[in-house]
Every structure is written in C-alpha cells, then in structure tokens.
C-alpha angles and dihedrals in degrees: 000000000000115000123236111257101280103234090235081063116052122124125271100275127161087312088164082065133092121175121168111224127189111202116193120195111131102183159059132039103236090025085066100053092041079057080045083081093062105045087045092058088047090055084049096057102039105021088180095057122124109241121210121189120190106194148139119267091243090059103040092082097075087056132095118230085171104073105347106051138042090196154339130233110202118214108186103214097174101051096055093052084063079069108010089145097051114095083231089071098047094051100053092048089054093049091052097050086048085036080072096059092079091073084059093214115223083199129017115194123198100198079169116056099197118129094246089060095035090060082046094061094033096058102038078085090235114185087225124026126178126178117215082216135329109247087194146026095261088045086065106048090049104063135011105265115231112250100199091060105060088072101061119084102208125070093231089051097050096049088054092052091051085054098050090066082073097056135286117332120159119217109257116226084229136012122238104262134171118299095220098203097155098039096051089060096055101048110105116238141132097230098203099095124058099261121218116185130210126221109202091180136112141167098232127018093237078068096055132109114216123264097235094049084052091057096054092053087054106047090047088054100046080050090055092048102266122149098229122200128173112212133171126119124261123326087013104131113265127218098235099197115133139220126020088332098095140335111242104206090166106144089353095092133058117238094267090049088056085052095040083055094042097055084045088062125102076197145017137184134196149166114244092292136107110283086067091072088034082061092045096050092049087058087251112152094239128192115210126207111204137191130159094354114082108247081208087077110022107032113120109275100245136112088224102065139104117206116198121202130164105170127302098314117075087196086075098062109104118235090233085066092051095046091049092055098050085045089053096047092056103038098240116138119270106304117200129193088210 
C-alpha cells in the first residue's frame, strides 16, 4: 500500500501564498473524505495556506489535522437538535458561525449546500464564497453557486470543478488522510494472513446486504485463507458467526481503530457506506456493493475498486459476484461460496 504524500514532502507549489480558506461540509462520514480531495489539492498548491475545516464532532475523526489541516471548528449538530427550539441554542450556534470571521478568510467553500453549511460560508465573512450546489430555497440565496460544477458526475470531481474556479488545481489520486500510527498498533489482528474487512453498515435499510449473504462471504474467505474481521461502530449490524471463522469488532473499535483496521486490509468490503472511501483514500482495493444510490456519483474515488449493482436492491447481488471481486482485486484464483 502506497502512503499518503508526507507534508514535509509536497511539491514546490506557490509557497510565497497564503490564502486562508474555510471548507464546510458537516456530515457525513465518506462525504468528508470524498471533500478531502479537495482540501488536500488546495495544501499541494499552497503548502503555506491556512486550512480551515467546519464540521460535526462525529465526522472530524476522518479527518488530518497533521499535514492536511491547520485546524478544525466543531458545530455540534446533534446536540442542538436536543433544544433546537431554546434561544440557548440559537445563540451558540450563532456565535460559532461569527466565531469564524477572526481567521478573515480570503475563500470560503460549501461542498454541502444545505442550509446549515451555506449560512457557515456566508457568514465567515470570506472575501470570496462559492457553493458546490444549493440542496433548498435559503442555501441559494446565501452564496454564488459554482457553475462548473454542476457538469461532473462524481462528488470528487465536483468539488474539484468548483475549485477550480478559484485557479488551477489538479485532482489528487488520494486525499491526505490520518496517518493512524497509534491505532494501527491496538487493533487486534494476527497479521500473518492477507486480511480483508467487512462493513455491514449502511446508512438506510433499503442499502443494506443481507446478514446471511454476508456470512457466507465470510465463511468462504476464512476457508481460502483469509484473516476476516467485521468492523463498523455501534448498531451497525454484526456478523454473528462464531469461532476462528471471523472477528466480529463491530462496536468494539473507535472511528480511527475501524480505519486503523481498514488501511491494514488487502481487501475491504463494504455496503454503500463510508468505510468504502475510508478504504479508497487509504489506497485499499475496496468492493462496493450498491443499491438505490448511482455508483456514478457516490463509489469510492479509486482505480482499484469493483462496484456491484444489480438494480435497485443490494440484496440481489449474488455472493459469487462479491467473492470474485475480492479474488480479482487481490490477484488470488476464482473463489466460490457453493
């Protein structure tokens, strides 16, 4: 596995240029690595800027504060919908969007376009704001929507167009991502056989593959020689299969563990949910397994990927599919689960 670019050692960009950028997008967990993209070409091109992230606690983990970010503003989104209709709460979130305007932002980017991370750009004060698209009727009138952006398919590649209204920034392979030192060292695997995780979770119901199809994956793999471990937080779905056949860390790890255990992975598979652009990002050949959402516009961004899709129900994808794809991805000979 290749290592994200060490910080030290980014290419010479406008190092005389420092432009103070502000980048909202609050949720959620694979959306903000896909943004990651974009913060990451940004760093490339002007080592010396001064990088910005608004986001909610539960997402900030997936993001770098080493090399990618200067900082990161916390809005607490879910605790103000405890008391969204108490003046308290109005008041601190006002006080955290102003709170924004001391970095005086030369750009402030919306690669949301909810309501909640247009009134974030718009007030930062930013001497320039642009909105990768507006998702209501308030989010529009707040900031200038990107044209450009508006072409593209794929979410990556939309951020980047909306950048590049901003000058020249060209797409990076991978974005810069936590390096996970610590967190490697206390997940608990062997290490001496090639390690593939599974990622039961899902975001809806109508995206989820059943348990008993993941069972079998998972039974056929530990048989071909395969370290198998379950991962996901907790009320995410668990494997529930017993003895040496797979390690069920469902609930059992912290966000940065799950990654830990992702970029260890020869393999991982996923539903259409966030590890599977953890596991992108990382450089981790990943196998998707899609439903209602267009892989066009929401598979992990990665040459080394498989997306299966067969309509609109991931239930309907056969195991077979899934086990030759993890075969193909790391080179091993046709695995079946029959």
């Amino acid at each position: 596995m290749v290592a994200s670019p060490d910080r030290k050692r980014l290419p010479r960009g406008d190092r005389n240029e420092r432009p103070r950028v502000l980048i909202a997008r609050f949720s959620a967990i694979g959306d903000c690595v896909m943004a990651a993209h974009a913060a990451t070409a940004i760093r490339l091109r002007f080592p010396n800027a001064h990088l910005v992230w608004a986001v909610e606690p539960r997402c900030a983990e997936v993001l770098d504060t080493d090399r990618l970010l200067d900082e990161i503003v916390l809005f607490p989104r879910d605790e103000w919908k405890k008391q969204r209709s108490h003046p308290a709460t109005w008041m601190d979130q006002m006080r955290r969007y102003l709170s924004l305007r001391r970095f005086r932002f030369d750009w402030a980017l919306d690669l949301q376009g909810h309501s909640k991370t247009a009134l974030c750009v718009r007030l930062s004060g930013a001497k320039r704001r642009l909105a990768v698209r507006p998702t209501d009727a308030f989010a529009k009138m707040l900031n200038p929507v990107s044209v450009r952006s508006r072409t593209p398919e794929h979410w990556v590649e939309r951020h980047m167009a909306l950048l590049n209204e901003l000058g020249e920034f060209p797409t990076p392979e991978r974005p810069l991502m936590p390096q996970l030192f610590d967190e490697r060292g206390s997940v608990s695997v062997s290490g001496g056989r090639p390690l593939v995780t599974l990622s039961l979770a899902s975001s809806s119901e109508a995206k989820r593959y059943p348990v008993e199809k993941w069972r079998l994956i998972a039974r056929k793999l530990a048989q071909e020689g395969f370290e198998v471990v379950a991962v996901g937080g907790p009320g995410d779905p668990s494997l529930g299969l017993k003895g040496d056949t797979a390690q069920d860390l469902v609930g059992k790890t912290t966000l940065r563990q799950t990654m830990a255990a992702i970029q260890m992975s020869a393999v991982h598979v996923s539903a259409d949910t966030g590890t599977g652009h953890i596991a992108a990002a990382y450089g981790v050949p990943v196998v998707s397994l899609f439903g209602p959402s267009n892989p066009d516009r929401f598979r992990p961004y990665t040459r080394h990927g498989v997306v299966l899709r067969n309509g609109t129900d991931p239930g309907e994808i056969n195991p077979d599919d899934v086990l030759q794809a993890v075969a193909t991805l790391h080179g091993t000979t046709t695995l079946s689960h029959r």
